[in-house]
N, C-alpha and C positions, 0 to 999 in steps of 0.2 A: 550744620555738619556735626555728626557724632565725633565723641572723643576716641580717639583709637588706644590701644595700651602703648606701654612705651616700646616693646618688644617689637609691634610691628611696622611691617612695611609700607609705607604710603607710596601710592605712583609716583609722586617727583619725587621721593628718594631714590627709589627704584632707578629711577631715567637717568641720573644721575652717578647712582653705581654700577649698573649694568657694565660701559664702554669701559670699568676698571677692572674687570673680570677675564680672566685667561680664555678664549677658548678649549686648549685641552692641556691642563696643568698636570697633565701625569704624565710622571718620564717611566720612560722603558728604557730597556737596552735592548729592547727584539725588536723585527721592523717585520709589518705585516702588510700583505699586499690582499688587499680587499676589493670587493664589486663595488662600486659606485652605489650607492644605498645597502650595505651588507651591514649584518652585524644588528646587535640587539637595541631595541629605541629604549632612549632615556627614557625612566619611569620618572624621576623628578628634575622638576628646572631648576634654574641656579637661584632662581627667586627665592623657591621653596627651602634650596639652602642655606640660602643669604640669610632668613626669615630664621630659621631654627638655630643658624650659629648665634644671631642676636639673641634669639630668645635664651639661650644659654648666658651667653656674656651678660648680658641684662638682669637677669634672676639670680644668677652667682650660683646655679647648681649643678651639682657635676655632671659630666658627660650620661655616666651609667642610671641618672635618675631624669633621661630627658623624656618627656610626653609623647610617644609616637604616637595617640590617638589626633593631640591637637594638630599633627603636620601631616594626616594623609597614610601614616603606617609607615612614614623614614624614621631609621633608626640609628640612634646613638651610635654605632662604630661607624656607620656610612656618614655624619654628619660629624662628626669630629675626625675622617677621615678627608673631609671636604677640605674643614678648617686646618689642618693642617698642611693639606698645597697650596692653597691660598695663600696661607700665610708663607710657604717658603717661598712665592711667587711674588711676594711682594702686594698684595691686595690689598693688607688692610690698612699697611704704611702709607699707598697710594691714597685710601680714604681719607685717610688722616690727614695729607698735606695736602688733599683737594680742600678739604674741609678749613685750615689753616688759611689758606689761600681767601673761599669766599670769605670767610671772619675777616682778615683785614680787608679786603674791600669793602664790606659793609660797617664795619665798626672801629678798624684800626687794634694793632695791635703792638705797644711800648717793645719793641723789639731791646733797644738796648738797655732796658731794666731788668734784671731779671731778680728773681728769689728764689730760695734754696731751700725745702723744708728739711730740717735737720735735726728732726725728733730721734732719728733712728740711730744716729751718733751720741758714744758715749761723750759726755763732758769730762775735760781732761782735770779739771780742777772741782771738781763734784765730790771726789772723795773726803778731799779736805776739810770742803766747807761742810760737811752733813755728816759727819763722822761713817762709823761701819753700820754695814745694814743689820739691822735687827732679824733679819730672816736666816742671818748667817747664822746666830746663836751657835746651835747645835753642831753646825762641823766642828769636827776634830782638827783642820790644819792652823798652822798658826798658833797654835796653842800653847801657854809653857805648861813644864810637867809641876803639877803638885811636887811636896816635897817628900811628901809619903811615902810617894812612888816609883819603885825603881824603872830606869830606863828599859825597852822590850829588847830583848835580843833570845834566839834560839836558843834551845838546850843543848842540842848538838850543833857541832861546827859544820861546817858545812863541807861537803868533799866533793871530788869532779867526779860527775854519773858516769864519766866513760871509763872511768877505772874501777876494777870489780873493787869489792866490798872488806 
């Protein structure tokens, strides 16, 4: 069996996320009363979109630089306008807690361990230990004045603009 890219879709993925999928994730506030098959046919399936939002998410590139050759000629505002009802629909969070789901059945998952990464938080006592940052040099705040040099203050005083001159 070929290796597929990581982007795409395999049938049991697919079979899998299909039944998590809205039928019609677009709200209106208009109500239209149509003929029993009325109305323009889908040019792409939800497959095809499922397949382009990953390929997005996947690659890390933005919307405006998506491939419309490799998906058939869908294009980047219709495909991130996908991902976007999906997403307020709740789809992808579904994915995720299905996917949670099989992981502990198959492998078990330390529920009550947890960890925190907390690279992103300043350390409260970091200052101390490592003195001032070197990058700071150059500002001006915090500074004491030479003794050279006089304090700044305007030549003229200052007046209130709304009283004439």
């Amino acid at each position: 069996m070929a290796r597929i890219q990581t982007w795409e879709i395999s049938d049991e993925f697919w079979v899998l996320v299909e039944p998590l999928i809205p039928d019609s994730p677009r709200v209106s506030c208009k109500t239209y009363t149509r003929k029993p098959g009325g109305g323009r046919k889908r040019k792409y399936s939800d497959r095809q979109y499922f397949a382009a939002i990953v390929y997005v998410l996947r690659t890390g590139i933005i919307w405006n630089a998506f491939p419309r050759e490799k998906f058939e000629g869908l294009g980047s505002a219709a495909v991130h306008r996908k991902f976007q009802q999906w997403a307020s629909a709740g789809v992808f969070r579904n994915i995720w807690r299905r996917g949670l789901i099989e992981y502990d059945e198959l492998e078990g998952i330390a529920w009550l361990w947890e960890a925190a990464d907390g690279s992103n938080i300043k350390a409260p006592l970091a200052q101390e230990s490592i003195g001032p940052n070197p990058t700071d040099k150059g500002k001006k705040r915090n500074k004491t004045q030479s003794a050279c040099r006089r304090a700044w203050r305007p030549l003229v005083a200052r007046r209130d603009r709304s009283q004439p001159a």
